[in-house]
C-alpha positions as CSV (number, residue, x, y, z in Angstrom):
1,X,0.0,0.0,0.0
2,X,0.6,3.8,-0.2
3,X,1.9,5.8,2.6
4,X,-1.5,7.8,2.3
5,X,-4.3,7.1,-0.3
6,X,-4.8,10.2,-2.0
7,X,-8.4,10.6,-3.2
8,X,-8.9,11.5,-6.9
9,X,-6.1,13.4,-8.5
10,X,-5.4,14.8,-4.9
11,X,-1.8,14.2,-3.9
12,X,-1.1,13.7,-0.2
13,X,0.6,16.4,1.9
14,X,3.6,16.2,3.9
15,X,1.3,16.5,7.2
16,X,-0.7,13.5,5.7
17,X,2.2,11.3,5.0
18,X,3.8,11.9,8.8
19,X,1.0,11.8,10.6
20,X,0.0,7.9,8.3
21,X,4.1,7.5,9.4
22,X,3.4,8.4,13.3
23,X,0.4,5.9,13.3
24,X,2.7,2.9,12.2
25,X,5.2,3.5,14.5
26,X,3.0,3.9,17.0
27,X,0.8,0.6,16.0
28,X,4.5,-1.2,15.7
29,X,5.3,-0.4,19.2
30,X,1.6,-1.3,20.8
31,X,1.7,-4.4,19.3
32,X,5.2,-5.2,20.5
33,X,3.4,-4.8,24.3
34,X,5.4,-1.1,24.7
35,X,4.1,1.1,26.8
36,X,3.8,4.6,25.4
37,X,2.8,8.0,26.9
38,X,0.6,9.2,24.7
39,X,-1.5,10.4,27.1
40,X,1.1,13.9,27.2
41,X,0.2,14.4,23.8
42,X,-2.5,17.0,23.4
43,X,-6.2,15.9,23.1
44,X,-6.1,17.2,19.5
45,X,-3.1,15.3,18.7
46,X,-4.2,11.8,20.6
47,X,-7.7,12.4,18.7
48,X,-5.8,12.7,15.1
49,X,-3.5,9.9,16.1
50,X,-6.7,7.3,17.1
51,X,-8.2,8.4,14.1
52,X,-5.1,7.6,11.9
53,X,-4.2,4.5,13.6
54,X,-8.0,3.6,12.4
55,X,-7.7,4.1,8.7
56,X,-4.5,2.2,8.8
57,X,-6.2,-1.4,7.9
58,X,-3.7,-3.4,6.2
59,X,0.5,-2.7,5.6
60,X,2.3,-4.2,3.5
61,X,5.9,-5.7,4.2
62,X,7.7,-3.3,2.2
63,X,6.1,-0.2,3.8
64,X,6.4,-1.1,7.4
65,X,10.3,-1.5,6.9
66,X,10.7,1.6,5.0
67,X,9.1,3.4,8.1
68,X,10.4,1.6,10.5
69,X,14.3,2.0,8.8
70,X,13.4,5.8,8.4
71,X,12.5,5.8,12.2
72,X,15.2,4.3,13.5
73,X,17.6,6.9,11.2
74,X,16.2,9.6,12.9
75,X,16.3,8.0,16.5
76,X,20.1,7.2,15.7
77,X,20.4,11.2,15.1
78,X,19.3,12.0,18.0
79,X,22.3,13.7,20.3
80,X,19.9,15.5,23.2
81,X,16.5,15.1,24.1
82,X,14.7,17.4,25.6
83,X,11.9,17.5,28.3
84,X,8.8,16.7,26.8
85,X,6.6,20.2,28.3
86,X,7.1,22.4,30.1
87,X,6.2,20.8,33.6
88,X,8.7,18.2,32.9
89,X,10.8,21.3,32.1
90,X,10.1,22.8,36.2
91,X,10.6,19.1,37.4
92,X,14.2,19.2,35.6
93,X,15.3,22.7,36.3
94,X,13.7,22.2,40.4
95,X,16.3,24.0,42.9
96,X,18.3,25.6,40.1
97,X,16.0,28.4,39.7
98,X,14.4,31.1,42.0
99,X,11.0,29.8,43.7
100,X,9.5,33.0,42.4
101,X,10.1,32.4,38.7
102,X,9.0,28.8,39.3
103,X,6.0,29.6,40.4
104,X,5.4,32.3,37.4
105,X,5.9,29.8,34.9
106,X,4.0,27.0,36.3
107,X,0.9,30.1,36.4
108,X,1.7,30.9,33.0
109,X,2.0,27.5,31.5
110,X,-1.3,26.5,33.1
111,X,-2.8,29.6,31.7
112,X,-1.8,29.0,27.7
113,X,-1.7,25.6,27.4
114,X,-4.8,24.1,29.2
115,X,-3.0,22.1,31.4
116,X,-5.0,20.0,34.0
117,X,-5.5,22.2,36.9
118,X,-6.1,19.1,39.7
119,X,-2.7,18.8,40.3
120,X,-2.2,22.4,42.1
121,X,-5.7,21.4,44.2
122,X,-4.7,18.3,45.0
123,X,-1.1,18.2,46.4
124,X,-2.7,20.9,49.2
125,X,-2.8,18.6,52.6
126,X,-6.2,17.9,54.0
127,X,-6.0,21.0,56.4
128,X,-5.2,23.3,53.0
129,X,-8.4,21.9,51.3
130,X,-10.9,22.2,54.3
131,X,-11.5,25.8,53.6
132,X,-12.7,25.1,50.3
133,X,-15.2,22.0,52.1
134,X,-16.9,24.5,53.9
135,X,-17.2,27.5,51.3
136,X,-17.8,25.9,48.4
137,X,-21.1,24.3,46.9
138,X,-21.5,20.6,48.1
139,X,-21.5,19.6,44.0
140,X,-18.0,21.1,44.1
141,X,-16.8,20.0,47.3
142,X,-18.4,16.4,46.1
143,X,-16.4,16.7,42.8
144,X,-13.0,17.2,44.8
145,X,-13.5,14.6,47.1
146,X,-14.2,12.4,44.1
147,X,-10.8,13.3,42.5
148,X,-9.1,12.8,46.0
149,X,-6.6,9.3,47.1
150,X,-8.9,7.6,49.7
151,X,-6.9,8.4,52.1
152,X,-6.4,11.9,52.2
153,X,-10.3,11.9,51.4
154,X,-10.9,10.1,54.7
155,X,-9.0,12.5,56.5
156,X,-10.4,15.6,55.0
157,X,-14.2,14.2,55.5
158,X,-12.8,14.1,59.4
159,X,-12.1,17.1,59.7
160,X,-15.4,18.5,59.1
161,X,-19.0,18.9,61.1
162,X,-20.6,15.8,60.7
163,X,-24.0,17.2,59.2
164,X,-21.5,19.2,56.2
165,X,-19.8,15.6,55.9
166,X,-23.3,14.2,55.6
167,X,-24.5,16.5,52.9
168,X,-20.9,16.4,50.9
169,X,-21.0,12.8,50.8
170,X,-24.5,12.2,49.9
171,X,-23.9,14.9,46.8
172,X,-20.9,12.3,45.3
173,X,-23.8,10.3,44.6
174,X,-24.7,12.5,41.7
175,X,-21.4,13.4,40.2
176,X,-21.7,10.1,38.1
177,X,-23.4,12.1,35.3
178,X,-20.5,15.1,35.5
179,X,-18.9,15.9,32.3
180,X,-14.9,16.0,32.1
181,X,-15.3,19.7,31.0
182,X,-17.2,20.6,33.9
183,X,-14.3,19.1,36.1
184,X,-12.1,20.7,33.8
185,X,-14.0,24.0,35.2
186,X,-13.9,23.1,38.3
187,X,-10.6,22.5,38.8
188,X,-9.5,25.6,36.9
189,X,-12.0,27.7,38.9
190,X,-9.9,26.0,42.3
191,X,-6.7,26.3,41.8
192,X,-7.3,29.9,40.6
193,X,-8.3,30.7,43.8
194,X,-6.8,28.4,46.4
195,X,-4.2,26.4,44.2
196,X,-2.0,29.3,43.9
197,X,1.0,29.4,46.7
198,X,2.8,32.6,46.9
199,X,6.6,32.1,46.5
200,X,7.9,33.2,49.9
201,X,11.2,34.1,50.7
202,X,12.2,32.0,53.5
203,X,11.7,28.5,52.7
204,X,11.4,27.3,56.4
205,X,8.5,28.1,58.7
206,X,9.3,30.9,61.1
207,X,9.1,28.6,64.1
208,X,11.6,26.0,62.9
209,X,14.3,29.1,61.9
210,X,13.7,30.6,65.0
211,X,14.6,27.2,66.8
212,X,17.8,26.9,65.1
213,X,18.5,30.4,66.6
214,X,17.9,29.2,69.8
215,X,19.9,26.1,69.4
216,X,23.4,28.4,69.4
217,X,22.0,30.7,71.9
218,X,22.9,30.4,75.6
219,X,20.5,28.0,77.7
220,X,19.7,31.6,79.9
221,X,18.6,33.5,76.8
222,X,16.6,30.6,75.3
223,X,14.6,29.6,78.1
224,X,13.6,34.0,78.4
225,X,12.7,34.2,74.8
226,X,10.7,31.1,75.0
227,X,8.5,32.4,78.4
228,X,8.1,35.7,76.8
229,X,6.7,33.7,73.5
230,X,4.6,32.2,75.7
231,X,2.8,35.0,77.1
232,X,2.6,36.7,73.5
233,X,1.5,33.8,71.2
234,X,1.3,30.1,72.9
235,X,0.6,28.2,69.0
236,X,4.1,30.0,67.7
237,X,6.3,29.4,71.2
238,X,4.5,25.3,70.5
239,X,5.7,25.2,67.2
240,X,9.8,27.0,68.2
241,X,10.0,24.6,71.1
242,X,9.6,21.2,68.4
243,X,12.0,22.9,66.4
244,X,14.8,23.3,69.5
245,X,17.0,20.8,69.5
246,X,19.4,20.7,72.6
247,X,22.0,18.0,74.0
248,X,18.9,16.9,76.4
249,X,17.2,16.1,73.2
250,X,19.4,13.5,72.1
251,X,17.3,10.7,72.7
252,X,14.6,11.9,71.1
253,X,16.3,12.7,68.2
254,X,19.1,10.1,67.3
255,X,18.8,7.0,66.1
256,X,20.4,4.4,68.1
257,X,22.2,2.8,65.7
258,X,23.3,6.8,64.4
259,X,24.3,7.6,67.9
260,X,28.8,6.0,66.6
261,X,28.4,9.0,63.9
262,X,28.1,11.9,65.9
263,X,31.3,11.0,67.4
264,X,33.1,11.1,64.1
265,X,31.3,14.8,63.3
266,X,31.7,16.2,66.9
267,X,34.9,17.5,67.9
268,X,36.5,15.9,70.2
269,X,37.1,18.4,73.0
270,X,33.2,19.9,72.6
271,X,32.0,16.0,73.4
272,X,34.0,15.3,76.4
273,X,33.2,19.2,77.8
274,X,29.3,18.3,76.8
275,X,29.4,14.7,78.3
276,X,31.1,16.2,81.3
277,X,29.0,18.5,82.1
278,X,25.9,16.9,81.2
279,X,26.9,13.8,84.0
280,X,27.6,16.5,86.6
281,X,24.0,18.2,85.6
282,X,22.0,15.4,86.6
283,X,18.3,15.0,85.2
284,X,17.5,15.2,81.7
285,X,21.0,15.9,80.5
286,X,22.8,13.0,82.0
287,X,20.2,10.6,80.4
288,X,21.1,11.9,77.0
289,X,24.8,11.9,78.1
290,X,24.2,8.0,79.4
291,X,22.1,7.5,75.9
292,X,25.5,8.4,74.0
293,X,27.8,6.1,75.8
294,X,25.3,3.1,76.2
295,X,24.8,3.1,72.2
296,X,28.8,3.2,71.3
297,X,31.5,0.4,71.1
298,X,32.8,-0.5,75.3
299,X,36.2,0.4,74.1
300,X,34.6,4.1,73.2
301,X,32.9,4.7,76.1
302,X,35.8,3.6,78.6
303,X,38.0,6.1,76.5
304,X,35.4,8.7,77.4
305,X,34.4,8.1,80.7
306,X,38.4,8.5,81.3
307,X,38.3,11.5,79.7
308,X,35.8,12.9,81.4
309,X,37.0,12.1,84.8
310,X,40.4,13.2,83.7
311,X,39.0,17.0,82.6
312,X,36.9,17.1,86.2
313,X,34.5,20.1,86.4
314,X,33.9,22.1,83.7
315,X,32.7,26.2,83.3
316,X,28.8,26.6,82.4
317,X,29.9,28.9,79.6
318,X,32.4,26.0,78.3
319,X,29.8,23.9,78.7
320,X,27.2,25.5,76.9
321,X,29.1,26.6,74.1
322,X,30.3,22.8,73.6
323,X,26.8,21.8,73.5
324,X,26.0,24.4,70.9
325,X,28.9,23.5,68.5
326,X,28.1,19.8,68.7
327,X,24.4,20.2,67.7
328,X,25.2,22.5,65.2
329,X,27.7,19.4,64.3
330,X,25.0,17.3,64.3
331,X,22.3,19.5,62.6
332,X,25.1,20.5,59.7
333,X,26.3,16.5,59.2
334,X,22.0,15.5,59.1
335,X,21.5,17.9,56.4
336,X,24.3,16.4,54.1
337,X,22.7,13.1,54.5
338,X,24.8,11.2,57.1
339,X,22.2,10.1,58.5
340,X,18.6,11.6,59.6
341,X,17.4,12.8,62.5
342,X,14.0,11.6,64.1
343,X,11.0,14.0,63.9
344,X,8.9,14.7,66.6
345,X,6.2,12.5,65.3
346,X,8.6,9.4,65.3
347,X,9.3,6.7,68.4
348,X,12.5,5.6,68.7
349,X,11.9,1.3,69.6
């Protein structure tokens, strides 16, 4: 057979012939059980494509090789390939560019192109999308829980009053009959209005940035700024004092089997001063000083505990200023990937 059929005296255009071309390779590679993204094609495109693939019927030998050769030519030309859109384009170029251009694009390319809006509703957590469960219509809020992973639709469902929960639920039942187009709408319409996240310019919430200060400050100082926080704004002084992490928090935030790695990051004189004082302190901070040397090799510890009683007392300002540099030790060796710390919604066994 042709490449393309002409009809009458018509002679088939360049478009025709590539797009008959496209079909075959494509039908080549279904057949061969490959799976192939068409679905980032645009609807227009994946519409013509079907529709070629359909008026295909029979190829002959000859044909199929010649396309096939010419295919792989190309293919073999081929020196850099290039992301296939421009989201794929964001993924790629993610941490290399500002957070404020990011964000511009990813609003302008939604904009021109007609990408699906969901995504930018649904990656907001359950507590980002309740607002929009108690403004919006109950079709709308049925539509989104309908476009939801069952889980985070569970949660958000729990978060609401249980008549609203009632009513939302009870309107999925008639989304069956909803158009794409209409959910198309809808989404647009969402993530116009509550999908859009202003860049900011610190990338870390204010309570965990204040906490690092307060991890180098003086035990005195930190200990005043928290009780003044609490007087002013209990939530914010909640959220600082999870983000504090201090030598008593040691436990609580290093893995057992991490615990040998902090002594190859921490200097050596700032652990024995730390240890040292923590023993002497009693209470919280010799249970985190006990935590470290339990969880180390016998021949460690013994070298430490000889240490320490070697050094005997040492200065609270020492002291403190050892503690600082060896969670800042910790905290700088965590963040490179040495190994991770525990969060405050983890349980050490």
């Amino acid at each position: 057979m042709q490449l393309v059929e002409g009809t009458g005296a018509t002679p088939p255009s360049a478009s025709d012939i590539r797009r008959r071309k496209a079909a075959i390779i494509v039908q080549i590679a279904l057949s061969k059980g490959q799976r192939l993204p068409l679905e980032r094609l645009p609807e227009s495109s994946q519409i013509a494509l079907t529709r070629e693939i359909s008026r295909l019927r029979m190829v002959d030998r000859e044909t199929l090789e010649q396309v096939a050769e010419e295919f792989s030519g190309l293919l073999s030309q081929v020196a850099l390939s290039a992301p296939p859109n421009m989201d794929a384009v964001l993924e790629m170029l993610d941490g290399h560019i500002s957070p404020t251009a990011a964000a511009v694009l990813r609003e302008e390319n939604a904009r021109l192109s007609g990408a699906d809006p969901w995504p930018r509703v649904l990656v907001l957590s359950a507590e980002e999308l309740r607002p929009i469960m108690e403004t919006e219509s109950t079709e709308v809020c049925a539509v989104v829980l309908s476009k939801l992973p069952v889980s985070k639709a569970a949660k958000l469902l729990g978060l609401l009053p249980g008549e609203r929960a009632r009513r939302i639920t009870y309107a999925v039942s008639r989304t069956q009959s909803v158009t794409p187009a209409a959910v198309h709408r809808i989404g647009s319409a969402l993530a116009e209005t509550y999908g859009r996240a202003a860049p900011t310019a610190f990338p870390e919430k204010a309570g965990r940035r204040l906490g690092e200060i307060l991890n180098s400050s003086q035990a005195a100082t930190r200990d005043e700024v928290l009780e003044s926080l609490e007087q002013e704004d209990p939530q914010f002084a909640e959220e600082v004092r999870k983000a504090i992490f201090t030598f008593a928090d040691l436990p609580n935030r290093i893995h057992k089997e991490d615990v040998a790695k902090i002594i190859r990051v921490v200097d050596g004189v700032d652990l024995t001063a730390a240890l040292s004082s923590a023993m002497a302190a009693g209470g919280d901070e010799q249970l985190a000083a006990d935590y470290v040397l339990d969880h180390i090799s016998q021949r460690m510890a013994s070298q430490l505990r000889d240490e320490i009683e070697e050094r005997g007392r040492v200065k609270n300002s020492v002291a403190e200023a050892a503690k600082s540099r060896m969670i800042a030790a910790i905290r700088e060796a965590a963040d490179s990937g040495e190994f991770s710390l525990l969060s405050d919604d983890d349980e050490e066994d």
